[in-house]
DRENRO-961246 format. One record per atom (N, C-alpha, C): atom name; x, z, y; residue in three letters. Coordinates in steps of 0.1 Angstrom, whole numbers. Atoms other than C-alpha are relative to their C-alpha. Example, Ala and Ser with C-alpha at 12.3 -4.5 7.8 and 13.67 -1.06 7.14 Angstrom:
# residues 2
   atomo      xx      zz      yy   residuo
       N       9       0     -12       ALA
      CA     123      78     -45       ALA
       C       9       0      12       ALA
       N      -9       0     -11       SER
      CA     137      71     -11       SER
       C      -8       8      11       SER
END
This chain:
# residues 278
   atomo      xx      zz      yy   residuo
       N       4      -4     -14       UNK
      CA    1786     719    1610       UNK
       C     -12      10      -2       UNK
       N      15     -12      -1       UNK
      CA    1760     749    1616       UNK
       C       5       8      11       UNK
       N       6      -6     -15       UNK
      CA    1743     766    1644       UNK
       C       5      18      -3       UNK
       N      -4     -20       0       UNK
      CA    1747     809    1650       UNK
       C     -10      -1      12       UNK
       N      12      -6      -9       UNK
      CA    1724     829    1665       UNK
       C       5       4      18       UNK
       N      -5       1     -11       UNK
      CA    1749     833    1693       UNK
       C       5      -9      13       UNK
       N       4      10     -10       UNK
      CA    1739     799    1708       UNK
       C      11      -6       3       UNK
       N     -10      12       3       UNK
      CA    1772     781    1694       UNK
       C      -2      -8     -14       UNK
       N       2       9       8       UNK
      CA    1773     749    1672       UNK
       C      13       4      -1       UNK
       N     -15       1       7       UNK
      CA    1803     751    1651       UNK
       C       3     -11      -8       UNK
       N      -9       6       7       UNK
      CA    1824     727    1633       UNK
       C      15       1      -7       UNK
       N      -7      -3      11       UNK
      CA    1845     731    1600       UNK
       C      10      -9      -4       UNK
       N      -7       8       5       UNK
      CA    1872     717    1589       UNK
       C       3      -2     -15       UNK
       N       5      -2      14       UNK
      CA    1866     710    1555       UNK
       C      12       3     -12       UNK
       N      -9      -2       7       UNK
      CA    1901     709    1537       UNK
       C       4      14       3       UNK
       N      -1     -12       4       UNK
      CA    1907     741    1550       UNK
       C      -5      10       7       UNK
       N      12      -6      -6       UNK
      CA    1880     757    1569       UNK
       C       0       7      11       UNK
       N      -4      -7     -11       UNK
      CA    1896     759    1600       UNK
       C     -13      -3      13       UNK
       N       9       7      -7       UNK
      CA    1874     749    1634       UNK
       C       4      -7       4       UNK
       N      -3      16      -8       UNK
      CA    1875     718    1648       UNK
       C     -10      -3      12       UNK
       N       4       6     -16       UNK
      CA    1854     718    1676       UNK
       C     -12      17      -1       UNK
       N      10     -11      -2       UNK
      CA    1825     748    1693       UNK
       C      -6      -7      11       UNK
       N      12       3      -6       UNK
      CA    1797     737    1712       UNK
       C      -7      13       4       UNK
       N       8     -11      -2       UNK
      CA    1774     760    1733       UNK
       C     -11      -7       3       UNK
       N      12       9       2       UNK
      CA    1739     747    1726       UNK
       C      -8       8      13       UNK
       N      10     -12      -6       UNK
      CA    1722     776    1753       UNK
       C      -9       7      -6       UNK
       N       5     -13       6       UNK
      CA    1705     798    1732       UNK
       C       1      -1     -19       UNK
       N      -2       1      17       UNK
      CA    1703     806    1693       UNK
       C      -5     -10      -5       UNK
       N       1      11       9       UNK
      CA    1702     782    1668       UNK
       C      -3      11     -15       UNK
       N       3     -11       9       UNK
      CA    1681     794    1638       UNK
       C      -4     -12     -12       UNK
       N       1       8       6       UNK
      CA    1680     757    1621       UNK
       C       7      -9      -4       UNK
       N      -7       7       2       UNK
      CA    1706     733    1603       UNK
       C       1     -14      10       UNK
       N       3      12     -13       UNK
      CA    1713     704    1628       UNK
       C       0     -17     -14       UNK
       N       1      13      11       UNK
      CA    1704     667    1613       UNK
       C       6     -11       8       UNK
       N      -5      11      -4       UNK
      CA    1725     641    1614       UNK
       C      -7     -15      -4       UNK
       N       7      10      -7       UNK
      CA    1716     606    1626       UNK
       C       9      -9      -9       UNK
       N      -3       7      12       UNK
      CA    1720     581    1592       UNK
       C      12      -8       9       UNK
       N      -8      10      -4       UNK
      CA    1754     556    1599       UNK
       C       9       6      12       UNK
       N      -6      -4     -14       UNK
      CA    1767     577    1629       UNK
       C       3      11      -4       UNK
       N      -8     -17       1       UNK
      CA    1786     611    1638       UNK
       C     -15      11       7       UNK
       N       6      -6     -10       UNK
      CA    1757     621    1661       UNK
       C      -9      14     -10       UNK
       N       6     -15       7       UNK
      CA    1741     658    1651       UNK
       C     -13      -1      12       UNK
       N      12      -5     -10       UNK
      CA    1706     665    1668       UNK
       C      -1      13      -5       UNK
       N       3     -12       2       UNK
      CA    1699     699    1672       UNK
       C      -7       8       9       UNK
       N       6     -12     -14       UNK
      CA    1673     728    1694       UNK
       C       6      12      -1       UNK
       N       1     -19      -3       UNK
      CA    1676     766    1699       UNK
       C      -4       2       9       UNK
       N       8      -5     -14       UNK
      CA    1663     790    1720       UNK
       C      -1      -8      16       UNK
       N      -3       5     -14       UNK
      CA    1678     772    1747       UNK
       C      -9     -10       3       UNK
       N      10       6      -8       UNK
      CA    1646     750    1753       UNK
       C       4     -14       0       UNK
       N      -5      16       6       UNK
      CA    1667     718    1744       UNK
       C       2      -8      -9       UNK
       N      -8       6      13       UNK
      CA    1672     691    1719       UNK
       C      12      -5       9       UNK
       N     -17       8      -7       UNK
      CA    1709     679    1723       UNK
       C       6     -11     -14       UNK
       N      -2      12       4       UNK
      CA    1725     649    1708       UNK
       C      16       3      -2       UNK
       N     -13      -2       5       UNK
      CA    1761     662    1693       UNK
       C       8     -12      -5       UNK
       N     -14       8      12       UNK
      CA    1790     636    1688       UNK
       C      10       3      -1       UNK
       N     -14      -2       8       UNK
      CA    1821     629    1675       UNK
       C      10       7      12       UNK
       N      -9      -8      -4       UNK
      CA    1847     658    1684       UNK
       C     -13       9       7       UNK
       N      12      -9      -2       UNK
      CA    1814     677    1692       UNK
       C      -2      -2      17       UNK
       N       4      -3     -13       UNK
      CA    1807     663    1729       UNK
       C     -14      -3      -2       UNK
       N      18       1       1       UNK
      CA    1771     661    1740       UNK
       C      -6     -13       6       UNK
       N       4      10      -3       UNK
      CA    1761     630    1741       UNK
       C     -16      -5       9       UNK
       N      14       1      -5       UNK
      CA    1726     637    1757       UNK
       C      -7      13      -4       UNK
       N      10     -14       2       UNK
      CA    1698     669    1764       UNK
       C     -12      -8       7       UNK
       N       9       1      -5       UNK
      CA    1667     671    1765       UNK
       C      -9       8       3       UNK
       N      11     -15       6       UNK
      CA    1639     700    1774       UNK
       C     -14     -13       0       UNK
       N      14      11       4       UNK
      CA    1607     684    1758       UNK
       C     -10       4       2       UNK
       N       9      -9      -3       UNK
      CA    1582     713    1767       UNK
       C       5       9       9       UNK
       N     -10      -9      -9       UNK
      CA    1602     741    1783       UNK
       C      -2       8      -8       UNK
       N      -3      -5      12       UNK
      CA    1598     756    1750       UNK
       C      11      -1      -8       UNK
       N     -12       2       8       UNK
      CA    1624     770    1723       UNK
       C      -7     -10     -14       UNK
       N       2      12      12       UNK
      CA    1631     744    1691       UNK
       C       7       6     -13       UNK
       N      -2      -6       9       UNK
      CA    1634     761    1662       UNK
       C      -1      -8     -14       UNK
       N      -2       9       7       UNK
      CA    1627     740    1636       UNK
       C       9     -12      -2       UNK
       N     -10      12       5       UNK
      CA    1649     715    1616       UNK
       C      -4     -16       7       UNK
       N       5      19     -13       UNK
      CA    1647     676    1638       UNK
       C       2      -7     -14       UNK
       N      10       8      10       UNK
      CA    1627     651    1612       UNK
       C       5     -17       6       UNK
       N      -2      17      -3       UNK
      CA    1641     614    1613       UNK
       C      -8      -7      -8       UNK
       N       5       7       7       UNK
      CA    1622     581    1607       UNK
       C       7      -7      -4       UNK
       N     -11       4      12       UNK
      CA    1638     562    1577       UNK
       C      10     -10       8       UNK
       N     -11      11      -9       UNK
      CA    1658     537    1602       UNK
       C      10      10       9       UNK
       N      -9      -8     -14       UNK
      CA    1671     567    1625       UNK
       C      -2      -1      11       UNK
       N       4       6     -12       UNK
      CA    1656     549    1651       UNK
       C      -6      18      10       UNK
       N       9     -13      -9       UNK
      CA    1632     581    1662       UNK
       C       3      17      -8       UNK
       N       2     -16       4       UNK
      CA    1630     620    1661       UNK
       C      -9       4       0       UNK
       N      12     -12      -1       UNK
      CA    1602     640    1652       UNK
       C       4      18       2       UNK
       N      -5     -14      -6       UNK
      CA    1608     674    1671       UNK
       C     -16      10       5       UNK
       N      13      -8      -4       UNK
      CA    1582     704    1668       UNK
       C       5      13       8       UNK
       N      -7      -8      -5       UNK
      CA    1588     733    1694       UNK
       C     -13      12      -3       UNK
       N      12     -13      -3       UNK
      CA    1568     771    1699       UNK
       C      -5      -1       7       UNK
       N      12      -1     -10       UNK
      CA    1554     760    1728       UNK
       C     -15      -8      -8       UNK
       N       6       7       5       UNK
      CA    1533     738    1701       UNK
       C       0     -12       4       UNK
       N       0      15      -3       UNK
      CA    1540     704    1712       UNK
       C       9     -10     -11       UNK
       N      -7      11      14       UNK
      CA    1555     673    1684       UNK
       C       1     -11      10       UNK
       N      -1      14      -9       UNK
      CA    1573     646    1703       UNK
       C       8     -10      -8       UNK
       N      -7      16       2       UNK
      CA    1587     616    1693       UNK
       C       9      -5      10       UNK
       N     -10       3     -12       UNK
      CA    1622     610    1706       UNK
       C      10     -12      -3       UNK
       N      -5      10       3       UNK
      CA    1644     580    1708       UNK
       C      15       6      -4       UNK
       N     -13      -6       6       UNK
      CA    1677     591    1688       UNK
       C      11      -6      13       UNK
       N      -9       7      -8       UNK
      CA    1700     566    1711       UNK
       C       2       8      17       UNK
       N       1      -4     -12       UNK
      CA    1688     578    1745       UNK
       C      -6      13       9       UNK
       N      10     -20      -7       UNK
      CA    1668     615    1744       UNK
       C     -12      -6       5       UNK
       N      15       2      -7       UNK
      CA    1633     597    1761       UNK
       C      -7       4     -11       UNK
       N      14      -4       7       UNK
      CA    1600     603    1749       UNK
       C      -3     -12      -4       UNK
       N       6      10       9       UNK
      CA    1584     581    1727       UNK
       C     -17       1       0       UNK
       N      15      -7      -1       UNK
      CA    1551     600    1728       UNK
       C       0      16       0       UNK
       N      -2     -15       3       UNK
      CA    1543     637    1728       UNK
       C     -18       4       1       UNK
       N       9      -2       1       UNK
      CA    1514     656    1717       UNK
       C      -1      16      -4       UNK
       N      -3     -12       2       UNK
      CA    1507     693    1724       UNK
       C     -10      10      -5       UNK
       N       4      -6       4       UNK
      CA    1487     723    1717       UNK
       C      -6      -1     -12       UNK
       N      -3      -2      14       UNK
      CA    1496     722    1680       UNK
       C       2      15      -7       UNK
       N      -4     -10       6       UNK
      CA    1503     757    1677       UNK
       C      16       3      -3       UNK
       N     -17      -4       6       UNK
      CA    1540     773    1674       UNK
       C       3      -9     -15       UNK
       N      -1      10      16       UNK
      CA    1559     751    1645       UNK
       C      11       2      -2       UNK
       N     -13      -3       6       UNK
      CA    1586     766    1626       UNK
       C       5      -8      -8       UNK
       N      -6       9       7       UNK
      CA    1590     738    1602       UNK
       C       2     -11       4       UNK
       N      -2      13       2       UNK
      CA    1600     708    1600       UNK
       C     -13     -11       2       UNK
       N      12      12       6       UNK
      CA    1575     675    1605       UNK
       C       4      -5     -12       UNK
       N       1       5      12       UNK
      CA    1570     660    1571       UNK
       C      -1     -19       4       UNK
       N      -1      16       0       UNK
      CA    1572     620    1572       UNK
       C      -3      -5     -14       UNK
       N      10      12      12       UNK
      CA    1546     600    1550       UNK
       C       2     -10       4       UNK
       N       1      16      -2       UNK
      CA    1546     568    1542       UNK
       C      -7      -4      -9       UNK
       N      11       4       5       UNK
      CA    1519     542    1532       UNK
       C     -11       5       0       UNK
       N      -4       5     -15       UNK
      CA    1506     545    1562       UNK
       C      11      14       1       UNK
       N     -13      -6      -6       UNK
      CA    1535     556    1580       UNK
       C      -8      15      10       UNK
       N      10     -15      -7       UNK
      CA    1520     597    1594       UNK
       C       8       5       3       UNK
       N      -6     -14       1       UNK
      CA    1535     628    1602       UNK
       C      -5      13      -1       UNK
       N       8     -12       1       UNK
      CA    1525     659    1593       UNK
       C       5      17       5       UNK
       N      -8     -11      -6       UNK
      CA    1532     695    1604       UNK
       C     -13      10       0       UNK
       N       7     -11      -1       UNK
      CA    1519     731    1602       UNK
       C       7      12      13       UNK
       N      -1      -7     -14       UNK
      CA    1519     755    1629       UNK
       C      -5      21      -4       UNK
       N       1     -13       2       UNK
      CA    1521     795    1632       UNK
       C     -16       5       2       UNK
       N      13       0      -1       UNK
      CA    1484     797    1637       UNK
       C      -8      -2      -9       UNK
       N      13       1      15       UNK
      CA    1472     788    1601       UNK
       C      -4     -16       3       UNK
       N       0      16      -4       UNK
      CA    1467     751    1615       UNK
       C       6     -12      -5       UNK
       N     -11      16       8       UNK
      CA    1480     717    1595       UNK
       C     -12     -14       8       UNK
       N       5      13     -11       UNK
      CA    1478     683    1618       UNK
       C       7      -9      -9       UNK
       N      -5      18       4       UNK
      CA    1484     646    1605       UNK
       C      -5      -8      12       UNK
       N       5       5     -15       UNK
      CA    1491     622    1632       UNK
       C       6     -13      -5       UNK
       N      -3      14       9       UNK
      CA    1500     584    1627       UNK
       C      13       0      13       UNK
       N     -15       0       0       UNK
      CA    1539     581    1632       UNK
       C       3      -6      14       UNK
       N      -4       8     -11       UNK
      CA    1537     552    1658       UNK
       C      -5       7      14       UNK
       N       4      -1     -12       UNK
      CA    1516     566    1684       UNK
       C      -4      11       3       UNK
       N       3     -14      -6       UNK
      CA    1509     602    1683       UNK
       C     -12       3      -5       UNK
       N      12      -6       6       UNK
      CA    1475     600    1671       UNK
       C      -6       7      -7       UNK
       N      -1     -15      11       UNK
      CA    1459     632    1655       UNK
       C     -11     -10      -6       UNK
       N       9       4      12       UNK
      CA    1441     619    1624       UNK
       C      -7      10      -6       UNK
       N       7      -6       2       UNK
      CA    1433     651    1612       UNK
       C       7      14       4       UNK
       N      -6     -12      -2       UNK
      CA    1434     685    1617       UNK
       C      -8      10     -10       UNK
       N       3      -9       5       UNK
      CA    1426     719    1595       UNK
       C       4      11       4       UNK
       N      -7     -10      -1       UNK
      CA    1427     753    1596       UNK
       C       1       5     -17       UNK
       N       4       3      11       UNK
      CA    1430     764    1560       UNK
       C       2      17       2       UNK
       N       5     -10       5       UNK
      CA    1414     796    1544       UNK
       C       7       5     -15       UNK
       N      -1     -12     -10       UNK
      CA    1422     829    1537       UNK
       C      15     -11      13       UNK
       N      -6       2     -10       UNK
      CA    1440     824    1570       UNK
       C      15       5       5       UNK
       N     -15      -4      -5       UNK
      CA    1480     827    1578       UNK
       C       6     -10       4       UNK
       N     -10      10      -6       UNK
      CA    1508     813    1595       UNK
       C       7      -5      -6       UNK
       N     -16      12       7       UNK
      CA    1532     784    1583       UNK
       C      14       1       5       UNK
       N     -14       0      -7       UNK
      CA    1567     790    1586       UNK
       C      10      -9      -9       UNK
       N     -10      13      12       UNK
      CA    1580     764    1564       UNK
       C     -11     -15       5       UNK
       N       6      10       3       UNK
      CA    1570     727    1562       UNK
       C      -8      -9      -8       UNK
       N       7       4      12       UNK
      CA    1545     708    1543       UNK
       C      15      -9     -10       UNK
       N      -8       8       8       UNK
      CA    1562     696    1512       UNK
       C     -10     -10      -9       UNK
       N       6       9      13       UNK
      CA    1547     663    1493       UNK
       C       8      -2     -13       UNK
       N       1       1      12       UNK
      CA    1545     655    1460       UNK
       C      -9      -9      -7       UNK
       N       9       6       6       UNK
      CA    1537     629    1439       UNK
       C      -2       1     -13       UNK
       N      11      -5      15       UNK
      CA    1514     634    1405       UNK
       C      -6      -9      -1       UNK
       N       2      12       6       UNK
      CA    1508     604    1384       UNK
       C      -5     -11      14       UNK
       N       5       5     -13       UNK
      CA    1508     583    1417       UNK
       C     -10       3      14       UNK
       N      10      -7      -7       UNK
      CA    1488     608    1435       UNK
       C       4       6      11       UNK
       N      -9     -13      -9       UNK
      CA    1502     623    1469       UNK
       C      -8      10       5       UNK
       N       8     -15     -10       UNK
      CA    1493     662    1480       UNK
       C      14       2       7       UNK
       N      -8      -5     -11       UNK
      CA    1510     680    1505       UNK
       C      -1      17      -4       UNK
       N      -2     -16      -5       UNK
      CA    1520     717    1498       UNK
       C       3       7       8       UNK
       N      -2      -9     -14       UNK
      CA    1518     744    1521       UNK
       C      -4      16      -5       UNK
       N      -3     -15       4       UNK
      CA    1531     780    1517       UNK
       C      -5       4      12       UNK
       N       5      -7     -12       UNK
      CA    1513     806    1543       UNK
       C       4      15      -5       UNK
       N       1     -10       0       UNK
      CA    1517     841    1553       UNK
       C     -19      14      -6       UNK
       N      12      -3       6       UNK
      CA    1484     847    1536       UNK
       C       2       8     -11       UNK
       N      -7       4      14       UNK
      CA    1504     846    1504       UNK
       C      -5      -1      -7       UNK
       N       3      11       8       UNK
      CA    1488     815    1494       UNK
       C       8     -10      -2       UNK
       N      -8      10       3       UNK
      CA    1500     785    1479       UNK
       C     -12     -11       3       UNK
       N      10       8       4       UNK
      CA    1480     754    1489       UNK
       C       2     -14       0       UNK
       N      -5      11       6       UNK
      CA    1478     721    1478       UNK
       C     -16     -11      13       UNK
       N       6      11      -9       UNK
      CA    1458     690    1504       UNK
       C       1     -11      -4       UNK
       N      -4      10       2       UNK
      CA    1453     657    1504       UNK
       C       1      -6      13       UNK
       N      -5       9     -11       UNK
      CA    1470     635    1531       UNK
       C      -7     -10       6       UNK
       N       5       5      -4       UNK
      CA    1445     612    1536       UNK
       C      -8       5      14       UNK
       N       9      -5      -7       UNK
      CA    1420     635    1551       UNK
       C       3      18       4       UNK
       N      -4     -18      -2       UNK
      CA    1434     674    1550       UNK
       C      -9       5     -10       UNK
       N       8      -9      13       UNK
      CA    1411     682    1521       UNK
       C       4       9      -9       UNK
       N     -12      -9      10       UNK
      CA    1423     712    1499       UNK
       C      -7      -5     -14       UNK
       N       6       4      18       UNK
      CA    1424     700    1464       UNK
       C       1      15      -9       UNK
       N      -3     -12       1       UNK
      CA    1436     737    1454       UNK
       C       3      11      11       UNK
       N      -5     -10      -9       UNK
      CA    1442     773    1470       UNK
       C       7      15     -14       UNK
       N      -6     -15      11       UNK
      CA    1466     798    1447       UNK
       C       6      11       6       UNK
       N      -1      -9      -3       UNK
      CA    1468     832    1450       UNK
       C      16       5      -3       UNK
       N      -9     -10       4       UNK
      CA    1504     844    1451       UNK
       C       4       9       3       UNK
       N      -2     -13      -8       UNK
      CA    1503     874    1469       UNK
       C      -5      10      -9       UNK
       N       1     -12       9       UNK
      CA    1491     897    1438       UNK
       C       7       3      -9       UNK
       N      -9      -1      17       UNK
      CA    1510     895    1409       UNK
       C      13       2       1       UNK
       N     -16      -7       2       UNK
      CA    1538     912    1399       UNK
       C       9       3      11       UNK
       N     -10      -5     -15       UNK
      CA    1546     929    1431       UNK
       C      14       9      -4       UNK
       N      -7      -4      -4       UNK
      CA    1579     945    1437       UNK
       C      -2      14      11       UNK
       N       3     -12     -11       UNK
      CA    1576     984    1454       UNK
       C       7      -1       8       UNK
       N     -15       1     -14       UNK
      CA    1607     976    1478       UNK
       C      -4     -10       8       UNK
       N       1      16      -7       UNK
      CA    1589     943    1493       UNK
       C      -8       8       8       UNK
       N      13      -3     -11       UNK
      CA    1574     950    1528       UNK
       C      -6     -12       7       UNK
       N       9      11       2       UNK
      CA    1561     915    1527       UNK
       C      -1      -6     -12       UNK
       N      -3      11      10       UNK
      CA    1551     891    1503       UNK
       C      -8      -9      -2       UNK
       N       0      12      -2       UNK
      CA    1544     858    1508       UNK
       C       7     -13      -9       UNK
       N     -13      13       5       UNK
      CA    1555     820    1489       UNK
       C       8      -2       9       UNK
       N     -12       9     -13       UNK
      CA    1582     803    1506       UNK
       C      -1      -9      -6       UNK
       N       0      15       2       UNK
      CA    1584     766    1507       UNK
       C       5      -1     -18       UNK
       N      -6       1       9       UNK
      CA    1580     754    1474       UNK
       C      11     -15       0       UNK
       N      -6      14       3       UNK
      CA    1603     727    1457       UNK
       C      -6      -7     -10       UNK
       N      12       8       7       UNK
      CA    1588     696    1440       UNK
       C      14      -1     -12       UNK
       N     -10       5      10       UNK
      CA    1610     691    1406       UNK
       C     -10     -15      -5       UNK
       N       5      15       8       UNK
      CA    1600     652    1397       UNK
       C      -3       1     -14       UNK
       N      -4       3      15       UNK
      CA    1613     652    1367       UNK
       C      -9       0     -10       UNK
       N      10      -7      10       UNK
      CA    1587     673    1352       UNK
       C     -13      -1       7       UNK
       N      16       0      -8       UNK
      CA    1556     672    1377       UNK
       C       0      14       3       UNK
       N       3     -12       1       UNK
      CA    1563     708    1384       UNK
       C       8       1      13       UNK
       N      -9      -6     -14       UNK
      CA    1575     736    1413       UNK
       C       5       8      -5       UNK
       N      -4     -23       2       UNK
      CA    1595     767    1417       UNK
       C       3      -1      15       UNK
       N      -4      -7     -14       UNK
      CA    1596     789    1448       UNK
       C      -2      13      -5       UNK
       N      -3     -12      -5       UNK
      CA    1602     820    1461       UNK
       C     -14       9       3       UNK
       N       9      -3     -10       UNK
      CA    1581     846    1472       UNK
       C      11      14       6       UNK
       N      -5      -9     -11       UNK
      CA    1593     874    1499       UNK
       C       8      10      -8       UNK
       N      -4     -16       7       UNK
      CA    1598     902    1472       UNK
       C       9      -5      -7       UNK
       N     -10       4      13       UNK
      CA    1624     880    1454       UNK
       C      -5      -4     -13       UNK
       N       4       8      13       UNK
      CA    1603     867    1424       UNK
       C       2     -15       3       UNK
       N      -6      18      -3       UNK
      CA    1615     829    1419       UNK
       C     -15      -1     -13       UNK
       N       8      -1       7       UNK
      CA    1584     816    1401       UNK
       C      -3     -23      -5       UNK
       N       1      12      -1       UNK
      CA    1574     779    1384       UNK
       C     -12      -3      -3       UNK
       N      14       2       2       UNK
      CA    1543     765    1382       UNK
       C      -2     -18      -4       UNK
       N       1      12       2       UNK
      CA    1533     732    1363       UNK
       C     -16      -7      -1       UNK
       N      16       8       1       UNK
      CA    1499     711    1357       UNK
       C      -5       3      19       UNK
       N       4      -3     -11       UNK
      CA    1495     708    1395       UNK
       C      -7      -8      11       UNK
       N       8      13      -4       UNK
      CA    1473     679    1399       UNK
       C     -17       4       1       UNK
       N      14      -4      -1       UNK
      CA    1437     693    1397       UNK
       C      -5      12       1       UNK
       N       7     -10      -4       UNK
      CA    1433     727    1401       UNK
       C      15      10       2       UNK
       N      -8      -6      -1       UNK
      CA    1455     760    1409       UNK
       C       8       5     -14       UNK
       N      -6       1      15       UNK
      CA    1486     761    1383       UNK
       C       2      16      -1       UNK
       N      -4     -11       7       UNK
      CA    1495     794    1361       UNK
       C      16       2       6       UNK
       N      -9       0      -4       UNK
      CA    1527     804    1381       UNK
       C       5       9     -12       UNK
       N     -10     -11       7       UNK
      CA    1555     819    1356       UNK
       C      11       6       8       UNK
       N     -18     -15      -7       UNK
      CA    1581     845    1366       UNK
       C       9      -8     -10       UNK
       N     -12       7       9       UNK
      CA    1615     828    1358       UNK
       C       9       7       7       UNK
       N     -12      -9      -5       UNK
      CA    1636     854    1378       UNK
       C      -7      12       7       UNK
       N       3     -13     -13       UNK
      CA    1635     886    1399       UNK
       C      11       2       6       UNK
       N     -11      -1     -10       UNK
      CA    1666     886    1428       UNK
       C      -6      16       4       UNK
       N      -2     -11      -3       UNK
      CA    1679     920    1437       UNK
       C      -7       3      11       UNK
       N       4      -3     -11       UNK
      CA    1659     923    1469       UNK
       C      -6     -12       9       UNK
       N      11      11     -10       UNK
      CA    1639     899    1497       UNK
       C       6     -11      -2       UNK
       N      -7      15       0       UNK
      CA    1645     863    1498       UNK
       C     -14      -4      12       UNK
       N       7      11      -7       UNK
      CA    1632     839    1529       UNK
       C       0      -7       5       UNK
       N      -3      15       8       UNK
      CA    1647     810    1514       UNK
       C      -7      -7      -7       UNK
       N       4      12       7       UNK
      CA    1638     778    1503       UNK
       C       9      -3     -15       UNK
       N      -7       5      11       UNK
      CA    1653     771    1468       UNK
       C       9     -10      -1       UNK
       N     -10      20       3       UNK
      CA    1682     740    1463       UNK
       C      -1       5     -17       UNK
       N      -3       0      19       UNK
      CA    1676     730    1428       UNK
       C       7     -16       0       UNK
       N     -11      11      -1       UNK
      CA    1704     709    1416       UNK
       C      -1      -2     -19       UNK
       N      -2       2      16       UNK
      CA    1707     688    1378       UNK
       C      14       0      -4       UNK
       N     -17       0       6       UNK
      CA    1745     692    1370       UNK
       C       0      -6     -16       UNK
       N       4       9      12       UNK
      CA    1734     682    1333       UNK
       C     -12       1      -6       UNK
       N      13       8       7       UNK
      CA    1710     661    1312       UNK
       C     -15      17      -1       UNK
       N       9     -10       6       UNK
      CA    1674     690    1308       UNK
       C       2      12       5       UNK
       N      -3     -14      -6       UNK
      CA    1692     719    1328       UNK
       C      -2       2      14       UNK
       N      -2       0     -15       UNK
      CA    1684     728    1364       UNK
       C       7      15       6       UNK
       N      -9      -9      -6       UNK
      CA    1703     748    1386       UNK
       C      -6       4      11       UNK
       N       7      -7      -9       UNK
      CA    1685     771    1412       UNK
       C      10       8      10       UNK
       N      -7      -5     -10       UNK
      CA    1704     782    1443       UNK
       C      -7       8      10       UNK
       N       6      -3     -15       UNK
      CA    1691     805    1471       UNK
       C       5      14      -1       UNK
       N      -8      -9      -6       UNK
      CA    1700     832    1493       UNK
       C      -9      15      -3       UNK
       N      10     -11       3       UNK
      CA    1688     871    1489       UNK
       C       8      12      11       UNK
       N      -4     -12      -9       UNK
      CA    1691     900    1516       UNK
       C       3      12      -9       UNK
       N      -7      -9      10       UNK
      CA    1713     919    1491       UNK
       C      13      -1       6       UNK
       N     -13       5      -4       UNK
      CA    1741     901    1508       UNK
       C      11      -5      -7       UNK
END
């Protein structure tokens, strides 16, 4: 199942990729819709100023407008499926009951939020960055902002904080249009690091260049991401200060994609993402 910018949800039929159902959500869809653990149900926003509640054979089980703002960002479940964390551009983060669309809580002038909320646990938080250079932690149950930052040099987030844990240690990364890389700590929003990837090894054909969301590899305690110009880059020791990023590729042209890295065997990883080469 996936959204189009022509403000239809579609469904595939997977044996042999015919459709099996179309949905009209009311405006573009610019984010993968998330399905609700144990069930058929799809939650998903677009322009159209709604979350909707997709089930089986694609009817719409329930809408909602949560601001009167578009919902661009990917919808954030808590580990039971019980709730939704939903960020819109009007800047508001609500908390919605999966079963029935109500509010649960909502809390606004956050700033426009292209990503995704992040869901901590131990205590149970949410976290979320906003097109204004802005990162909020709020505690899960009730909406409460715990903290807030703006972080320096100053750009917008269009991706989601990503955590990471380092010998039992959790930070939260966050890629900005700065094109920094920066690393926080979740308790309080403190930056433990700030790396510069916006100089090195530019590309003359890039008319931006910025990180994109990195990915956390476990395995090793390390990342790799993107930046705008198509350099895929990895960066390890990333527990106390800013790491030595290596160039491990150069893609024919822009990328602003997130990486899927996949182990198919033992020591070898497999790097997937998309590049405006077509």
């Amino acid at each position: 199942v996936f959204g189009s910018l022509d403000g239809q949800l579609y469904a595939l039929q997977v044996e042999d990729g015919e459709i099996a159902w179309i949905v009209n959500v009311g405006g573009a869809v610019k984010s993968a819709p998330t399905r609700v653990p144990n069930t058929c149900k799809l939650l998903t926003g677009s322009h159209g100023r709604r979350l909707l509640a997709i089930g089986k054979g694609g009817c719409i089980e329930w809408l909602e407008n949560l601001d009167e703002s578009p919902i661009v960002a990917p919808v954030t479940l808590d580990e039971n499926g019980e709730f939704a964390f939903v960020g819109t551009l009007g800047g508001g983060l609500h908390r919605i009951n999966t079963n029935t669309g109500s509010k649960d809580w909502s809390v606004n002038n956050l700033g426009p939020i292209f990503g995704a909320p992040t869901l901590l646990t131990n205590p149970s938080q949410i976290a979320v960055a906003s097109a204004d250079g802005s990162v909020h932690c709020l505690s899960e149950s009730n909406g409460v902002r715990l903290w807030s930052v703006i972080l320096t040099p100053r750009g917008g987030f269009f991706s989601p904080p990503v955590p990471m844990t380092l010998n039992k240690r959790l930070l939260l990364l966050l890629a900005n249009q700065s094109g920094h890389l920066h690393a926080l700590e979740p308790v309080n929003g403190t930056t433990t690091w700030t790396l510069d990837c916006g100089t090195k090894m530019l590309e003359s054909f890039s008319r931006t260049v910025f990180p994109v969301a990195p990915r956390a590899v476990q395995q090793t305690d390390s990342i790799i991401f993107a930046r705008t110009d198509g350099c895929i880059f990895h960066c390890e020791n990333l527990e106390d200060g800013p790491p030595l990023p290596q160039l491990i590729y150069r893609l024919p042209s822009e990328t602003f994609s997130t990486a899927l890295i996949l182990q198919f065997k033992p020591g070898v990883l497999s790097i997937f993402i998309g590049c405006r080469d077509n």
